[in-house]
Every structure is written in structure tokens, then in C-alpha cells.
SEPA-18653 format. One record per residue (C-alpha): x, y, z; residue number from 1. Coordinates in Angstrom, 1 decimal, always signed. Example, Ala and Ser with C-alpha at 12.3 -4.5 7.8 and 13.67 -1.06 7.14 Angstrom:
BEGIN
+--------+--------+--------+-----+
!     c1 !     c2 !     c3 ! num !
+--------+--------+--------+-----+
!  +12.3 !   -4.5 !   +7.8 !   1 !
!  +13.7 !   -1.1 !   +7.1 !   2 !
+--------+--------+--------+-----+
This chain:
BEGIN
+--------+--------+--------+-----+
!     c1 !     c2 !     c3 ! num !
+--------+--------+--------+-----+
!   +0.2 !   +3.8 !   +9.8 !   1 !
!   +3.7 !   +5.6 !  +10.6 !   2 !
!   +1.9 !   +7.9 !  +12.8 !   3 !
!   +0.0 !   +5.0 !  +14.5 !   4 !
!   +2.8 !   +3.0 !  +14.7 !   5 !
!   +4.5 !   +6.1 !  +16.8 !   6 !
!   +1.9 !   +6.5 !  +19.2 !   7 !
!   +1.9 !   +2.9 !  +19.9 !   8 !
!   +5.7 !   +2.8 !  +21.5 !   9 !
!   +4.8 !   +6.0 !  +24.1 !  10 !
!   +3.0 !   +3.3 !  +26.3 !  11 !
!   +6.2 !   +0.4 !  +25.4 !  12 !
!   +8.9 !   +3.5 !  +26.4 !  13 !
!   +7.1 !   +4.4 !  +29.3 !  14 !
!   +7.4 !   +1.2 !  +31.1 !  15 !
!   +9.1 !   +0.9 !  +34.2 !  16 !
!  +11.4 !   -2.3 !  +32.9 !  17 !
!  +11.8 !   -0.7 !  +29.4 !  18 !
!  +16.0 !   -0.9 !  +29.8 !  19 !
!  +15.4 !   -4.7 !  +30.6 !  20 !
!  +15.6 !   -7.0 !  +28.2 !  21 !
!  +13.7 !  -10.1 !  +28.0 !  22 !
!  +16.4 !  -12.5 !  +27.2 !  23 !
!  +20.1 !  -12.8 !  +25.9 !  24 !
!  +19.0 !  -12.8 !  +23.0 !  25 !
!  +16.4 !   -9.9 !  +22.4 !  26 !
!  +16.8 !   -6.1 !  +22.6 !  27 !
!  +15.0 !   -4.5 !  +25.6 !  28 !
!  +11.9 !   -2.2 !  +24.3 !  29 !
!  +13.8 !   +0.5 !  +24.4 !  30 !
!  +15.9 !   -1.0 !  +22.7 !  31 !
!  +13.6 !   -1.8 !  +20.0 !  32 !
!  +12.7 !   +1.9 !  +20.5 !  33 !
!  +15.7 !   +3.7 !  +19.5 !  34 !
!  +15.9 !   +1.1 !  +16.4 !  35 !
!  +12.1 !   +2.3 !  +15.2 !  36 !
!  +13.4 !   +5.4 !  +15.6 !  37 !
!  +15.8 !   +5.3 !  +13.4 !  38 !
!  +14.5 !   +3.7 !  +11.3 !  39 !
!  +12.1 !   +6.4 !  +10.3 !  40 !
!  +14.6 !   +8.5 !  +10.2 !  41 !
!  +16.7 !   +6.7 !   +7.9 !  42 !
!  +14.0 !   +6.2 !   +5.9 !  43 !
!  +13.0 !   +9.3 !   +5.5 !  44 !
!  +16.4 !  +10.5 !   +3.9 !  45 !
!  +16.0 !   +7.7 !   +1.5 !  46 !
!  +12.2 !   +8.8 !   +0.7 !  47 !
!  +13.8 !  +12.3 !   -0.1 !  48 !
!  +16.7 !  +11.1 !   -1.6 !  49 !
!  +14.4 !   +8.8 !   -4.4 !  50 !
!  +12.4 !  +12.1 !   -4.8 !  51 !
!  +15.3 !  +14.3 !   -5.8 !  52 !
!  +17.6 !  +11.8 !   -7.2 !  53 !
!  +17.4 !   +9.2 !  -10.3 !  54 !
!  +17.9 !   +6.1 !   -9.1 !  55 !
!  +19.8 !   +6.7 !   -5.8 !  56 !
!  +21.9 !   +3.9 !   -3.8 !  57 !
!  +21.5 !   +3.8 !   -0.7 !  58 !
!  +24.3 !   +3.0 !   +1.3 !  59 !
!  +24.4 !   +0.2 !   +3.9 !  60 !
!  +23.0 !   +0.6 !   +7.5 !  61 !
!  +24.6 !   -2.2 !  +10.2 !  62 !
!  +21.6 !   -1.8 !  +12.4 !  63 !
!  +23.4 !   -3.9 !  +15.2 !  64 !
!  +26.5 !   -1.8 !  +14.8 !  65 !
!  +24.2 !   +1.7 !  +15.2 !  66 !
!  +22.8 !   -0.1 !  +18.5 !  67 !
!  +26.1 !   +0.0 !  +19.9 !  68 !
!  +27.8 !   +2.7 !  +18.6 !  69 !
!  +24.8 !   +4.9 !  +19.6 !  70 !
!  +24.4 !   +2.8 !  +23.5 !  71 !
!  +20.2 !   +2.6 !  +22.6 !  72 !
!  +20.5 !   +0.1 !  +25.8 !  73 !
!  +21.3 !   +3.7 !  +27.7 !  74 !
!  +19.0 !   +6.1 !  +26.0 !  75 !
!  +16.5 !   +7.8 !  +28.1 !  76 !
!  +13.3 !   +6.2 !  +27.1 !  77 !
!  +11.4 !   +9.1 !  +27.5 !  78 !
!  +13.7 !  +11.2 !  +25.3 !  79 !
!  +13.5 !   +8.1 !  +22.8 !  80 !
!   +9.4 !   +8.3 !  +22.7 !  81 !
!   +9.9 !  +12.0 !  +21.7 !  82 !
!  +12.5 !  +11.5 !  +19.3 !  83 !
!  +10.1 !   +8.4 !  +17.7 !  84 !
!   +7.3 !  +10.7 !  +17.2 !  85 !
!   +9.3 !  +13.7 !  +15.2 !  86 !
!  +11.1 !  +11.3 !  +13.6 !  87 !
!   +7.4 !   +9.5 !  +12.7 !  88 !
!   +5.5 !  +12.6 !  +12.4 !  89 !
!   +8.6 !  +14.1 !   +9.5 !  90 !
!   +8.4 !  +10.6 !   +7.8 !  91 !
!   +4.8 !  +11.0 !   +7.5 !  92 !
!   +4.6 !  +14.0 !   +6.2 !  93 !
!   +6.7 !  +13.3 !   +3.4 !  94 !
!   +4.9 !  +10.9 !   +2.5 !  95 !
!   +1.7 !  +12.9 !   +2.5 !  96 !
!   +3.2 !  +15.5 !   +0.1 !  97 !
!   +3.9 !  +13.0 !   -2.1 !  98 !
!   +1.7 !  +12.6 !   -5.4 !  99 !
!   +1.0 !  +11.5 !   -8.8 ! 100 !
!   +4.2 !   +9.9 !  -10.6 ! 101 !
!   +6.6 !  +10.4 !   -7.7 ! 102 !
!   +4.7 !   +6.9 !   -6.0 ! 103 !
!   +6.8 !   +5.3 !   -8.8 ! 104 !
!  +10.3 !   +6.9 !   -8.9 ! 105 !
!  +12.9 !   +4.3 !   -7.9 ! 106 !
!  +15.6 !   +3.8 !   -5.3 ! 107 !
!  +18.3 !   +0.8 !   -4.8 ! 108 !
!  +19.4 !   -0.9 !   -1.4 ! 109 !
!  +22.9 !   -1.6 !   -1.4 ! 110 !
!  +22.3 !   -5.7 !   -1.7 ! 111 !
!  +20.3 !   -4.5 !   -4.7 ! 112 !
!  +16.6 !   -5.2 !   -4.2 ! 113 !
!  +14.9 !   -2.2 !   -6.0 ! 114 !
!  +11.6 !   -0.4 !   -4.4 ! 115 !
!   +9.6 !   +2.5 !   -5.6 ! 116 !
!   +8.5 !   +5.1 !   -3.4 ! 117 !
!   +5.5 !   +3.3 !   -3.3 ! 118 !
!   +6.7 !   -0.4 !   -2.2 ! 119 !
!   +9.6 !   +1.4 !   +0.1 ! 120 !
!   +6.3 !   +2.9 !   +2.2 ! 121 !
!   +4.7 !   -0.8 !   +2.4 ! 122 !
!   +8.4 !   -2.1 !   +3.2 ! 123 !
!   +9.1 !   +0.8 !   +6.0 ! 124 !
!   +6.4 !   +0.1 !   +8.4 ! 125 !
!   +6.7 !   -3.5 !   +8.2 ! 126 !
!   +9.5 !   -3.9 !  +10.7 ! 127 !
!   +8.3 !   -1.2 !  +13.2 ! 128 !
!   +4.9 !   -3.6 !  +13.6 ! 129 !
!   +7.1 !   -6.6 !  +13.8 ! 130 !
!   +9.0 !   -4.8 !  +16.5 ! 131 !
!   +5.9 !   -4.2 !  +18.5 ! 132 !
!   +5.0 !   -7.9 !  +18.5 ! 133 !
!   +8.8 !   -8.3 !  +19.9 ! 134 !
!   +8.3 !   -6.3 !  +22.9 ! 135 !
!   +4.5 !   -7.4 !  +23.7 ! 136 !
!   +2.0 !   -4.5 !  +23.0 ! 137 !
!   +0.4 !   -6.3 !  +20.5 ! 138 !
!   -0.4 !  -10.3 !  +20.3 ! 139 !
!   -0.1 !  -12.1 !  +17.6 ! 140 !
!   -2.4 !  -12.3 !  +14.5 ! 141 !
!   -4.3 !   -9.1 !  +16.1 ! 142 !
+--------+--------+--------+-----+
């Protein structure tokens, strides 16, 4: 699915209005972009860091702060598209090494809500579907 997911933003980056956004108050899809991005690659440290650690925290992300801080809105989208596929292709392959009693070893949020490896993987790709259904490449309840 992470892998899918990936291929499925080279199409939304390569867009000739991918800078624009929608409305005032929606992130452009590249945007959106640069946030799946990093999001897999956020993840992945905390995947690695619940299969080397007991019980790690993970500190807080301010996803709107990064946004800014990082200018997605002035990216190059097809930079971004390449960056989302290592950074898709890594996360998924850490999650293909991963076997037997590992699924289960835990990892906290910093607001507290508890996942195992497992669940975090069923979390994860939740938001970068939801993000496609924000910039249009799928429709709803396809």
C-alpha cells in the first residue's frame, strides 16, 4: 500500500497547477506532497526506532510548522515526487523485513495513544489516502 500510495502522487506532482492551491483553506497538491513525504519519512524513524528501542517516545511533529519552516508551497514538485518514492520505497522495505514478534513491539506518541508496529502500519497509510482524496486523484468511496 505505501508503495501504491507513492506511485499514486507522480501523476498529482506532475500537474501543471500543482503549486496552486484550491482554496484558502487547503494546501496545494504539492503541498500535500511534501507532507506525504514526510510523513513516510518520519515514520520510518519511528518504525526503527520501536524495533531497536523498548518502548520509545516519540517526540512531537507540528506538521503545519514543518510546512513553513521547510516552504513545501516552493518545493520543486518534481524533486518532491522523487523524494516521495525513496522515502516510500525505505518505509516499505522496513516494513518487509519485519517478522514474527517484532509486529507487536510498542511505541508511544507524545499525546500518549500507544501503537504496535503492527497498528502504527494500519495508522501510517491512513492519512496519505486521505491526502489523495484532498487533492482529487481519487473520488470518494472508490
Amino acid at each position: 500500500m505505501i508503495r501504491d500510495n507513492a506511485a499514486s502522487w507522480r501523476p498529482v506532482l506532475a500537474r501543471a497547477d500543482a503549486a496552486h492551491r484550491p482554496n484558502e483553506h487547503m494546501w496545494s497538491p504539492l503541498e500535500y506532497g511534501c507532507h506525504v513525504r514526510d510523513v513516510f519519512r518520519i515514520c520510518d524513524g519511528r518504525l526503527a526506532k520501536m524495533l531497536a528501542e523498548d518502548d520509545p517516545t516519540f517526540a512531537n511533529w507540528d506538521q503545519d510548522a514543518t510546512a513553513v519552516d521547510d516552504a513545501y508551497v516552493a518545493q520543486d514538485p518534481a524533486r518532491v515526487a522523487v523524494e516521495l518514492d525513496e522515502a516510500a520505497a525505505a518505509f516499505a522495505d522496513h516494513y518487509d523485513a519485519v517478522e514474527g514478534v517484532q509486529w507487536s513491539r510498542p511505541g508511544i506518541r507524545s499525546d500518549g495513544a500507544r501503537f504496535t508496529v503492527e497498528s502504527f502500519a494500519r495508522y501510517v497509510i491512513h492519512d496519505p489516502i486521505h491526502h489523495l482524496f484532498d487533492v482529487g486523484a481519487v473520488e470518494p468511496g472508490k
